[in-house]
C-alpha positions in Angstrom: 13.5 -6.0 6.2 14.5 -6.4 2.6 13.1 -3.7 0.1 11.8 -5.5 -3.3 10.3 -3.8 -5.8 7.5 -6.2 -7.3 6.0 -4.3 -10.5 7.6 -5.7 -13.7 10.4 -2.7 -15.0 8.7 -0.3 -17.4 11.8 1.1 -19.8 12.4 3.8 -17.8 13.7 1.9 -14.8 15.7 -0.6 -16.7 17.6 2.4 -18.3 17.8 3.7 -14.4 19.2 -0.4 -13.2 21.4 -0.4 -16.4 23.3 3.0 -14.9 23.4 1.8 -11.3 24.4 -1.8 -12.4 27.8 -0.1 -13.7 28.0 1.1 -10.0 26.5 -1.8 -7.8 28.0 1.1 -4.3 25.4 3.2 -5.7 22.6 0.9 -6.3 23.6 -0.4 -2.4 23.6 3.0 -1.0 20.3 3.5 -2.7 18.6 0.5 -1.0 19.8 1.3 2.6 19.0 4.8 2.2 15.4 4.1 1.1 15.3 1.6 3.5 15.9 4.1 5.9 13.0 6.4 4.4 10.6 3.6 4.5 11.1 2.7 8.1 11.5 6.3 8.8 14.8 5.9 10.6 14.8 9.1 8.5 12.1 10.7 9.3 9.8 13.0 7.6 11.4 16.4 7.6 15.0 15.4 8.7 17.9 17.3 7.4 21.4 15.8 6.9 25.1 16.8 5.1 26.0 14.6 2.3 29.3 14.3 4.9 27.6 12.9 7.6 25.5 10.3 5.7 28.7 9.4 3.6 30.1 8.9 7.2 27.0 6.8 8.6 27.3 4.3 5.7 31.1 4.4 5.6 31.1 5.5 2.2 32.8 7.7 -0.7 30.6 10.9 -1.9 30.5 9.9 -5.4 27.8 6.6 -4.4 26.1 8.5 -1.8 25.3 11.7 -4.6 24.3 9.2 -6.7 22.2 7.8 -4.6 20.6 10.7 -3.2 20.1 11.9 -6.3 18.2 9.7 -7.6 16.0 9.2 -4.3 15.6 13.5 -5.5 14.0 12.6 -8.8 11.6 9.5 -7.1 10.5 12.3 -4.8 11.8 10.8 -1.2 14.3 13.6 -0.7 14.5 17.2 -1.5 18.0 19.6 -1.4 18.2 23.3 -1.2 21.0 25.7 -1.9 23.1 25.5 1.1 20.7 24.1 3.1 21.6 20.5 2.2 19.3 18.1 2.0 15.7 17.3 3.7 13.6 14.2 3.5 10.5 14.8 1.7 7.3 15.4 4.0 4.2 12.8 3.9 1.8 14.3 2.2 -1.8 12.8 3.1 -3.4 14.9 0.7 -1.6 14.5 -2.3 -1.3 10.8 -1.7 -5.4 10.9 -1.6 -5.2 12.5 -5.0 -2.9 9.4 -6.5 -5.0 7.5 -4.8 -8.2 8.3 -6.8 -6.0 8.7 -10.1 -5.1 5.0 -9.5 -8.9 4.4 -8.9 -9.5 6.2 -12.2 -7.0 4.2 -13.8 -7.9 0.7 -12.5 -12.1 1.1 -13.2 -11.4 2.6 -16.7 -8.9 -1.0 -17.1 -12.0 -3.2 -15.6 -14.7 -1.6 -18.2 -12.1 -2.0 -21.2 -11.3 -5.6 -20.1 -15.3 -6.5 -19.3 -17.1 -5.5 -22.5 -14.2 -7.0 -24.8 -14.9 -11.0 -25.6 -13.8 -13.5 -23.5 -11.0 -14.9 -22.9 -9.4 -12.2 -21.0 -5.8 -11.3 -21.4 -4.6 -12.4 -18.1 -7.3 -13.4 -16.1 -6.7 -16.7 -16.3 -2.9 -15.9 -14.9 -4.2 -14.1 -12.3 -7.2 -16.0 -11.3 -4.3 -18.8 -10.8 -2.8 -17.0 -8.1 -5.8 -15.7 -6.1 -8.6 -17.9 -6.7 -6.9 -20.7 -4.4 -7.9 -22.6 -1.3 -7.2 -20.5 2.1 -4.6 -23.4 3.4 -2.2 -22.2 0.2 -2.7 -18.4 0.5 0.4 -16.2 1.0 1.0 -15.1 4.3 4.1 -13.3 4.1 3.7 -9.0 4.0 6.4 -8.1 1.7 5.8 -11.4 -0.7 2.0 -10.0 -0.2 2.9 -6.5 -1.2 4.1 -7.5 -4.3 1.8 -10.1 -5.5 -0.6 -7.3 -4.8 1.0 -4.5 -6.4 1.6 -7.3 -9.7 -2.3 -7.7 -9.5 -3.3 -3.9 -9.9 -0.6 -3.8 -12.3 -1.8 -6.5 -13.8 -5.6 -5.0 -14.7 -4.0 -2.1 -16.7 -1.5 -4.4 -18.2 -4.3 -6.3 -19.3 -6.3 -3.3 -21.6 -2.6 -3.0 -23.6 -2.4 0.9 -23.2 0.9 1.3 -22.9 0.1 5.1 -21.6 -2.1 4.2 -19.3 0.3 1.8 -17.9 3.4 3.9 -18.2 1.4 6.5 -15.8 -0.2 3.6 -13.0 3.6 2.7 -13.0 4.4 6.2 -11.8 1.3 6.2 -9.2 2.4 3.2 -7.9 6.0 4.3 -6.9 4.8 7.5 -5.5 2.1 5.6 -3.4 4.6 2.7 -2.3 6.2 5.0 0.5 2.7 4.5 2.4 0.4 1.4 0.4 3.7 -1.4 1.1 2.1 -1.0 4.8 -0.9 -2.8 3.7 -0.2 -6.1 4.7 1.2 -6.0 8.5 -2.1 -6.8 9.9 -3.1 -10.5 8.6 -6.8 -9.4 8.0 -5.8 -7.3 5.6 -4.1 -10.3 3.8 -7.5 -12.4 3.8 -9.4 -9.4 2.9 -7.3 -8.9 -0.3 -7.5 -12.7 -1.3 -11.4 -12.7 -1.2 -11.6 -9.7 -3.1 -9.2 -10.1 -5.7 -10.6 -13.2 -6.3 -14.1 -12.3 -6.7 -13.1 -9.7 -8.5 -11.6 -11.4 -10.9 -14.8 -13.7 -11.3 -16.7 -10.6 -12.0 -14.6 -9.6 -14.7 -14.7 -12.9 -16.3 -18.7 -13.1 -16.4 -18.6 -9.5 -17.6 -20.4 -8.5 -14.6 -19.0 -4.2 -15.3 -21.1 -2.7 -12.0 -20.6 -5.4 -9.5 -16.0 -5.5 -10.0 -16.6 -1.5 -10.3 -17.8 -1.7 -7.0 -15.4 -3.5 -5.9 -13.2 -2.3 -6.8 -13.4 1.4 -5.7 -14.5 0.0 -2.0 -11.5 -2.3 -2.5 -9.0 0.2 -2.9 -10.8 3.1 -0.6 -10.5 0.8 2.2 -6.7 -0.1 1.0 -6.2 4.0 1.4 -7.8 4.1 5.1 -5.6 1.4 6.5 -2.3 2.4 5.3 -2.8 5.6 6.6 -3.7 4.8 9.5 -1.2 2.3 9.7 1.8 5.0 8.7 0.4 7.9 11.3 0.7 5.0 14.2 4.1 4.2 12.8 5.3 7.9 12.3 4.5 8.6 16.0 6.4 5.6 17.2 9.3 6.2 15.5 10.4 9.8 16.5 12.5 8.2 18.9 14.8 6.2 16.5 15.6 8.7 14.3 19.6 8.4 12.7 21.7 10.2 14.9 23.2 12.7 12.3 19.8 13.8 11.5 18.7 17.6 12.8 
């Protein structure tokens, strides 16, 4: 499965693709290694050498430090003096507290957008893509995952805070480890379509309480599944862990 990276690049991460670009190895090594993370072929906890990975991917040091580095600063890995380095832990509870700061984040969006004057910046754009007949909805999870992820990102985008944004951007990443698990069950794929696109129709009619609502129950429920989802996943994949891993 491809990783993809749906949210339009804040200036951060196109100063991040500018370095890599100059080192496409790096950028390569990057991808399989977070691949790795995602489908927890490195699994939560694993320790490695920078030797034996290097090996694994039958590459040069210099990509593979860059790489892991980099994975360091998004918070996937973690390294320790002489102790090499360790994938990061799952942590349910801090992911429950990103998950309300996104909550936060998107209702606070929804009230600026709804009491402002029609037309909404947009709305229209995104009523486009969700409020459509069930026969043309999306069905694939990762194309889901991002038109999802473009649609949250979207409703802060919309209020033209560019801090707000710059920090639902950084919620986003940190959550993506778990919430890009949303979509493997195909009710979760109708379920988002319907409410997206009655949310959207609140917003429009200024209806504050009702896309509030929503909203929060939108994105609660969001939480539950993906959790539950990545538990189920952790425990079947103890068995197909990397071999260099200890």
């Amino acid at each position: 499965m491809t990783l993809i990276t749906p949210m339009e690049d804040t200036s951060e991460e196109v100063a991040t693709k500018t370095v890599y670009s100059a080192n496409p190895l790096a950028e390569q090594v990057y991808q399989l290694l977070k691949q790795d993370i995602f489908n927890f072929r490195l699994f939560p906890g694993d320790r490695f050498s920078e030797t034996d990975i290097a090996q694994h991917y039958g590459v040069s040091r210099t990509p593979m430090r860059d790489a892991l580095f980099r994975l360091l600063r998004e918070g996937y890995l973690e390294v320790g003096f002489r102790r090499g380095w360790k994938v990061s832990e799952i942590n349910f509870e801090q992911l429950d507290q990103l998950y309300d700061l996104r909550i936060v984040l998107e209702l606070a969006s929804i009230e600026r957008i709804a009491v402002s004057p029609p037309p909404h910046a947009g709305i229209d754009e995104m009523k486009a893509v969700w409020c459509v007949a069930t026969e043309t909805r999306e069905s694939e999870p990762i194309v889901m995952f991002g038109m999802d992820e473009n649609f949250h990102r979207g409703l802060v985008a919309a209020t033209g805070n560019a801090e707000m944004l710059r920090v639902h951007n950084d919620v986003t990443e940190r959550i993506r480890i778990v919430r890009r698990l949303d979509f493997l069950k195909p009710h979760r794929t109708s379920a988002t379509y319907d409410e997206h696109s009655t949310m959207l129709n609140l917003i429009d009619r200024g209806k504050l309480a009702e896309a509030t609502i929503l909203l929060r129950a939108h994105i609660t429920q969001s939480k539950l599944e993906v959790r539950k989802i990545t538990l189920s996943m952790l425990a079947a994949a103890r068995d197909s862990k990397l071999p260099f891993v200890t």
